[in-house]
N, C-alpha and C positions, 0 to 999 in steps of 0.2 A: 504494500500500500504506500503508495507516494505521499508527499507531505500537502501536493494540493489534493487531493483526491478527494474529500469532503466539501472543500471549496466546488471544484466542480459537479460532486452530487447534489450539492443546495442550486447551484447556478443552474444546472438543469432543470430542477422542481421550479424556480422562479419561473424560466420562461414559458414551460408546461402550464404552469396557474398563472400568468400571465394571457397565453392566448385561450386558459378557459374564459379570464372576466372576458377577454374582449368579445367569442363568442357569446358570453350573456348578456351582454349590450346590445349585441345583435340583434339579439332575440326581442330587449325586451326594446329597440327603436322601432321593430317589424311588427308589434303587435297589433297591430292593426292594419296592415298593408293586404289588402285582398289582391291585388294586382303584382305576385312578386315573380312568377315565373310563366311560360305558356307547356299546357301538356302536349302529349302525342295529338291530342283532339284539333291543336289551333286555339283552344279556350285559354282564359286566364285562369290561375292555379293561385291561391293565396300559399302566403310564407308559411316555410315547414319549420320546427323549432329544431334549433342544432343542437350537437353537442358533442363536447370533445370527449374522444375512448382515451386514457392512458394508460401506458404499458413500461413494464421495466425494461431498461437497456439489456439486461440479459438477454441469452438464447436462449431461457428456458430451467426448466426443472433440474434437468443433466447437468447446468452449469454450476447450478446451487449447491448439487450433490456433488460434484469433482472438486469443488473447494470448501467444503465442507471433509471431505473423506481425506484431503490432503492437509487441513489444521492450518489453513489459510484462514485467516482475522479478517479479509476484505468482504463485506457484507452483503453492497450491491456498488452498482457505475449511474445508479440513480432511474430518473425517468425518462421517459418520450412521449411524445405526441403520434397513437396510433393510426387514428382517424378523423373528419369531424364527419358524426355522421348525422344524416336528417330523421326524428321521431317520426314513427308510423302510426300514432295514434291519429284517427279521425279528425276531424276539421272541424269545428263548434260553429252549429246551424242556428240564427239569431232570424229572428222574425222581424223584418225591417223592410217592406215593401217599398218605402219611399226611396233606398240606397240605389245609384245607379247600378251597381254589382248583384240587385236581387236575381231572383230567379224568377219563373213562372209563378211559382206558389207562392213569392214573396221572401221564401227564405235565403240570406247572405252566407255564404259561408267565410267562417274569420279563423285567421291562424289559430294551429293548436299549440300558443305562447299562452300558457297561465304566470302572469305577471307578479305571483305571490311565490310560486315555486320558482320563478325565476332568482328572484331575490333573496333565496335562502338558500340556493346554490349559486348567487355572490358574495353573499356572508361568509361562506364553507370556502371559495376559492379566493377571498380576504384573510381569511383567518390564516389559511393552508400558508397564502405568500408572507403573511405576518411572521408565522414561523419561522419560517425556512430564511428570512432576515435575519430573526432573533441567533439562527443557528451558523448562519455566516460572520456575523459580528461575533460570534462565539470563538469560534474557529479562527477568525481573525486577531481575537486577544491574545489566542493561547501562543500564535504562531511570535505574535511581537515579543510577548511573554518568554519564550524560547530564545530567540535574539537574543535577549537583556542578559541571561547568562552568563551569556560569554564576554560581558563585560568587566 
């Protein structure tokens, strides 16, 4: 294990919980956007709610266990950004006949962004980057800390 090697597993968890808020921004400036994409039909499609998958820089299970079995101390190489992918949950049908976007029946269909779940998974990806701060200024003490020594 290198001496930045914690430096760099926090620096990666930032940008990972970095580009989740900005996807939850996303979400919650699109809440209302009926017109965000066109389907296979030609028609307009309202906005899908995103959301980042993360995944360890590992390869896997195998890796865990070969450095595990070998009495290796290095823990993990931190995170990544697997995918952003778009929720499959249905579309919320709002009875608004006067909306240009209605339909026949009158009903609009509006993103499926719940603007409350949004927000408490930017709290969760506030908090996450709060951390992983707290834990570089940690890691940054110890290393100056270390310097001083050898004075």
């Amino acid at each position: 294990m290198g001496i930045f090697h914690s430096i760099n597993t926090s620096a990666s968890a930032l940008t990972a919980q970095r580009l989740r808020m900005d996807t939850i921004s996303s979400n919650i400036a699109n809440a209302e956007t009926t017109r965000a994409s066109i389907n296979e039909n030609g028609e307009y499609e309202p906005y899908r709610r995103k959301m980042v998958v993360l995944e360890s820089k590992e390869q896997g299970f195998s890796s865990y266990l070969q450095k595990a079995t070998s009495g290796s101390s290095n823990v993990g190489d931190g995170v990544r950004v697997s995918k952003i992918s778009e929720d499959e949950e249905p579309f919320k049908l709002v009875y608004n006949p006067s909306h240009p976007d209605a339909g026949a029946d009158g009903y609009v269909e509006l993103p499926n962004v719940d603007p409350l779940k949004e927000m408490v998974d930017l709290m969760s990806a506030t908090r996450s980057y709060e951390a992983n701060v707290t834990s570089l200024n940690a890691t940054k003490s110890m290393l100056l800390k270390a310097l001083e020594i050898g004075k």
